[in-house]
N, C-alpha and C positions, 0 to 999 in steps of 0.2 A: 504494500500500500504506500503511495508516494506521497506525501506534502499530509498525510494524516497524524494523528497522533497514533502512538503504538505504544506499548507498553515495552515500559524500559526506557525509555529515550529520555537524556537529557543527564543529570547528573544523579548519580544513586545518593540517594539520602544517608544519612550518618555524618561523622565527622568530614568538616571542612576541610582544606589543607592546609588553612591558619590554625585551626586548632591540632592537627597534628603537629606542623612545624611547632608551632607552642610545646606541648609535649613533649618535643624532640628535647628542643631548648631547654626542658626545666631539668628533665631527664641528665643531660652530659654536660651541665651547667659549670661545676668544680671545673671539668677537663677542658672546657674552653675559658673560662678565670683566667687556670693556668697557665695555657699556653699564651694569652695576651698581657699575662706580666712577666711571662718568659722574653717574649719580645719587647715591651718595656726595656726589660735588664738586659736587651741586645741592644738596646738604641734604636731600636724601629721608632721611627714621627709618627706614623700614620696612626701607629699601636698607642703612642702617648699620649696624640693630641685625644685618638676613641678615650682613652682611661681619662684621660684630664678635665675634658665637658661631661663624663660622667659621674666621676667626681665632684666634680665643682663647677655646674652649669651656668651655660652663659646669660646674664642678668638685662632684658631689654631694658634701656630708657625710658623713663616715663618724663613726656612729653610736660603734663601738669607740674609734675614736681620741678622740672628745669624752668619754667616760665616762671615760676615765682621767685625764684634767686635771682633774675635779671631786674634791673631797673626796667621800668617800664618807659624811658626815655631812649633808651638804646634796643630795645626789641626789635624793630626791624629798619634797622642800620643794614 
């Protein structure tokens, strides 16, 4: 049967493949830690800057809070 619906078609129900990858994830979690402060202690950047923003993430500007330390005679100089 062409252009109908059939049974089966489309994606089988049960877990997503985010919710596996997740699982994956939680599952080998220690063994990937380790090897990305394994690379850290080689000097990998790429490894640092990952460990480093997640550590210590990066903080957006808030817009409100900078316009009130400005004089309001110089704001838009």
């Amino acid at each position: 049967m062409r252009g109908g619906k059939r049974e089966g078609a489309g994606r089988p129900k049960g877990k997503s493949s985010l919710t596996t990858a997740r699982e994956a994830l939680i599952e080998h979690s220690d063994d990937i830690i380790n090897a990305l402060l394994k690379k850290v202690q080689d000097g990998d950047i790429q490894a640092i800057k990952l460990a480093v923003e997640r550590l210590v993430p990066v903080v957006k500007e808030d817009s409100a809070s900078d316009s009130e330390d400005i004089d309001p005679d110089f704001r838009y100089i």
